[in-house]
C-alpha positions in Angstrom: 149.7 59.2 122.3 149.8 58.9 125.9 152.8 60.7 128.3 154.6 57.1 128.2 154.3 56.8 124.6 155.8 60.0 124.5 158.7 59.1 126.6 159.6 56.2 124.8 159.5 57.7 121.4 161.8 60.5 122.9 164.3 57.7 123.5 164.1 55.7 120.7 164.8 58.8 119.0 167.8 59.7 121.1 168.8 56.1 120.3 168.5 56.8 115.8 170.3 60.0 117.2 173.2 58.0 118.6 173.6 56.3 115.3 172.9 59.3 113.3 176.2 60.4 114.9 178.5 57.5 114.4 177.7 58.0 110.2 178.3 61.5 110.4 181.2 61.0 112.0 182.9 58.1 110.1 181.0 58.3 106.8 178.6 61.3 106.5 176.0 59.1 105.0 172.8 59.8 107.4 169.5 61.3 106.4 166.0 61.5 107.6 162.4 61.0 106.2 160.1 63.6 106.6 158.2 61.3 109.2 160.8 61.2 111.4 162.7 57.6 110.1 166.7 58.0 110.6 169.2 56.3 107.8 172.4 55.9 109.1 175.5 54.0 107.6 178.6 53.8 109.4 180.4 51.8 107.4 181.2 49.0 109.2 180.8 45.7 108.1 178.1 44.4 110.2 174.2 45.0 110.3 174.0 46.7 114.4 176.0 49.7 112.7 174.0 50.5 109.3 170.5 51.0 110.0 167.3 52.4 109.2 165.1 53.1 111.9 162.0 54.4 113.0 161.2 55.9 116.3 157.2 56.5 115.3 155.2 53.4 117.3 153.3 53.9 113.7 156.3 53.5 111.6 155.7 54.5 107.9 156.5 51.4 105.2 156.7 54.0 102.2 159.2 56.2 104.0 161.3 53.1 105.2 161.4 51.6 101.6 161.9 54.8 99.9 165.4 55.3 102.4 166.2 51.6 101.3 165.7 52.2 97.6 167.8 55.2 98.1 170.9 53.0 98.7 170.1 50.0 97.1 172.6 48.2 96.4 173.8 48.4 99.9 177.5 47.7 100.1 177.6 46.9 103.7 175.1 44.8 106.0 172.7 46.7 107.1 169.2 46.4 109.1 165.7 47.9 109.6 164.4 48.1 112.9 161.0 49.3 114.3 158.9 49.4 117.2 157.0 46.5 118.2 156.2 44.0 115.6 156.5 45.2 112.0 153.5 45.4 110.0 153.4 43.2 106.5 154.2 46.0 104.3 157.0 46.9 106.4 158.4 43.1 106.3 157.9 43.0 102.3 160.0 46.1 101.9 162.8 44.1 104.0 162.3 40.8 102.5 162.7 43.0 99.2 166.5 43.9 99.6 166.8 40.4 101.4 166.2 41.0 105.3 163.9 38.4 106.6 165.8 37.3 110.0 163.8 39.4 112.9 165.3 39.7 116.0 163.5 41.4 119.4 165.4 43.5 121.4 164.0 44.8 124.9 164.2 48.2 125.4 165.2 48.8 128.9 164.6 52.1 131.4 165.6 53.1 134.9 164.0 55.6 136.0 165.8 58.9 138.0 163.4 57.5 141.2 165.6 54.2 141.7 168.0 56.6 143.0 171.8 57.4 142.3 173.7 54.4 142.6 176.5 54.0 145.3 179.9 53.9 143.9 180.7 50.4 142.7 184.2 48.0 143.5 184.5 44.9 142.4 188.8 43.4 142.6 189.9 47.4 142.3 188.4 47.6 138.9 189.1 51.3 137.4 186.3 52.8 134.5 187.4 55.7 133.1 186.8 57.7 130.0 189.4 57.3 126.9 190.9 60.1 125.3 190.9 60.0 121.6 194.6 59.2 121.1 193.1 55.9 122.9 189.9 55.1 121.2 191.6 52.4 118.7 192.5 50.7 122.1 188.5 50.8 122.7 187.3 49.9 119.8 189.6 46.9 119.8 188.3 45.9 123.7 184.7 45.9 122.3 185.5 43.8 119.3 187.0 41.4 122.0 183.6 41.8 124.4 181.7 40.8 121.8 184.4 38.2 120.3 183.9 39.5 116.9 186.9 40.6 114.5 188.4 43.9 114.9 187.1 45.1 111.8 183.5 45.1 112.4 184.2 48.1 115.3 187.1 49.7 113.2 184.9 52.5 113.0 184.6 53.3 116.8 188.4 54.6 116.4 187.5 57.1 114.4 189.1 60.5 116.2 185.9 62.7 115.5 183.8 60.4 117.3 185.6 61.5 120.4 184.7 65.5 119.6 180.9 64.7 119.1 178.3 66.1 121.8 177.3 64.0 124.2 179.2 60.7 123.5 181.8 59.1 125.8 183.3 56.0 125.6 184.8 54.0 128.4 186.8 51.2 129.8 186.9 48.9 132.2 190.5 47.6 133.4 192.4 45.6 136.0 195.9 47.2 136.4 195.9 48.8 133.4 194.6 45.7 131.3 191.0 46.8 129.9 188.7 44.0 130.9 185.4 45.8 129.4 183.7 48.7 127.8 180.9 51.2 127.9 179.4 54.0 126.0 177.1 56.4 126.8 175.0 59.2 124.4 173.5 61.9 126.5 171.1 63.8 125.1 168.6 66.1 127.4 167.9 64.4 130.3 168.5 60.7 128.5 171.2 58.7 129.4 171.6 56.0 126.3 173.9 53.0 127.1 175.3 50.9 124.6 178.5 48.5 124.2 178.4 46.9 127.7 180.6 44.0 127.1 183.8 41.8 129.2 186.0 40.0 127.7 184.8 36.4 128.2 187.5 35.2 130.6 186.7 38.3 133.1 182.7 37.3 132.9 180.6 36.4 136.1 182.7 38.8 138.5 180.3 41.5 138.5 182.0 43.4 135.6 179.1 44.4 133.5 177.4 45.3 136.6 179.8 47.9 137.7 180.4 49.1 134.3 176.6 49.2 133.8 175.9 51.6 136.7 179.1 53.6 136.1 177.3 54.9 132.9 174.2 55.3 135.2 176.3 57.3 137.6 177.2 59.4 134.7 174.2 60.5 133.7 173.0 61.8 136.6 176.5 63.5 136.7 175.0 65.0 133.5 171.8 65.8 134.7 170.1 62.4 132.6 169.3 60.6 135.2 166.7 58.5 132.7 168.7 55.8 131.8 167.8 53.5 128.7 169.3 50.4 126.6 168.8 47.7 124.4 169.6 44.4 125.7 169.8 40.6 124.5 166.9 38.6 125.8 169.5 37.1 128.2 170.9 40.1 129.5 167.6 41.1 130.5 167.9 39.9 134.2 171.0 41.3 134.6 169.8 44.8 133.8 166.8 44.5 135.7 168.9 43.3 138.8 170.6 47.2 138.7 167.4 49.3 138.6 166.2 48.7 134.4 162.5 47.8 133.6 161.7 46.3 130.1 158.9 49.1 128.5 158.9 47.4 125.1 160.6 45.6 122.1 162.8 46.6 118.8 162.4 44.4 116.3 165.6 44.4 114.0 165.3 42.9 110.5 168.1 41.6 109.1 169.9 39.6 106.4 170.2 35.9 107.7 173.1 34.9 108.7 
């Protein structure tokens, strides 16, 4: 394995860390295989959130199916995702509990060399970290980003998740209205970025931009100043517009819905 490879794996596993976190925090269902695979169930009612997933680029298919079997029957949705494109055996050991809908993710890196970035304003708009008494008042704002039901990101109001090393969660607002959220997992010198959203009738201002490099900005606060995501397909030229290189793909295997 070559020193990209090596890098990559480091933040994919930062990534199943991430996750690792928001079950032991809301549910305390998360394990790993011996090979490195993470299992991690949150709880919440929709697949992104209850995972197993590998960070090996040579994922194993016994130790994936063996986490599976463990919870079988799963009582929430739940998905597999691995490097690159999954090998047959691993796509019959998800077609076995019913997840044959793949789905590629980029995974997306700025590198410390694109520099700090300057201080974003966009129509006075404020990010700041929530407290815990305010993370039900996140959670909700996400839900709206993503214009899903509240239920599905119940779980990021759970107070412990505002205690847990290296996780901070933020919103965007206009006078006091939160127009947007962010959330960052440091771990090392990793930056992980996850839950960019607006709420739709704020979109194409420049929102998610600033949001985007506020996380950056935090980082290197942090001393991360490797930044990483996983985007949609279409948010791809928006990342790469603010510094982020696509390095690979995730594929995430899922029930159909």
């Amino acid at each position: 394995m070559n020193s990209k490879d090596d890098r990559l794996t480091a933040m994919v596993s930062a990534y199943a860390d991430a996750f690792a976190d928001l079950a032991a925090a809301t549910t305390g269902r998360t394990r790993r295989g011996t090979q490195g695979s993470v299992l991690a169930i949150s709880g919440a009612p929709t697949a992104a959130l209850n995972l197993i997933v590998s960070p090996s680029p040579e994922p194993s298919a016994e130790e994936i199916a063996a986490l599976a079997a463990a919870e079988s029957p799963w009582e929430v949705p739940w998905s597999i995702q691995v490097r690159g494109v999954p090998g047959p055996r691993i796509a019959e050991a998800a077609a076995r509990h019913g997840l044959t809908h793949f789905e590629r993710e980029p995974l997306m890196v700025r590198r410390p060399d694109e520099g700090l970035p300057e201080e974003q304003t966009v129509d006075g708009l404020r990010v700041r970290v929530v407290p815990v008494n305010e993370l039900d008042r996140y959670a909700r704002t996400v839900a709206a980003g993503f214009e899903a039901p509240y239920e599905m990101f119940e779980v990021l109001a759970e107070p412990s998740l505002g205690e847990t090393d290296g996780l901070a969660f933020y919103l965007a607002e206009l006078d006091g209205v939160p127009v947007g959220t962010g959330m960052t997992a440091i771990s090392g010198d990793l930056t992980g970025i996850f839950n960019i959203t607006t709420l739709p009738s704020y979109r194409r201002r420049g929102y998610g931009r600033v949001i985007t490099l506020e996380m950056v900005r935090a980082g290197f606060a942090a001393g991360a100043g490797t930044a990483y995501l996983y985007a949609s397909e279409m948010g791809e030229p928006v990342y790469q517009s603010v510094g982020f290189r696509t390095q690979e793909y995730l594929t995430v295997i899922s029930a159909p819905s």
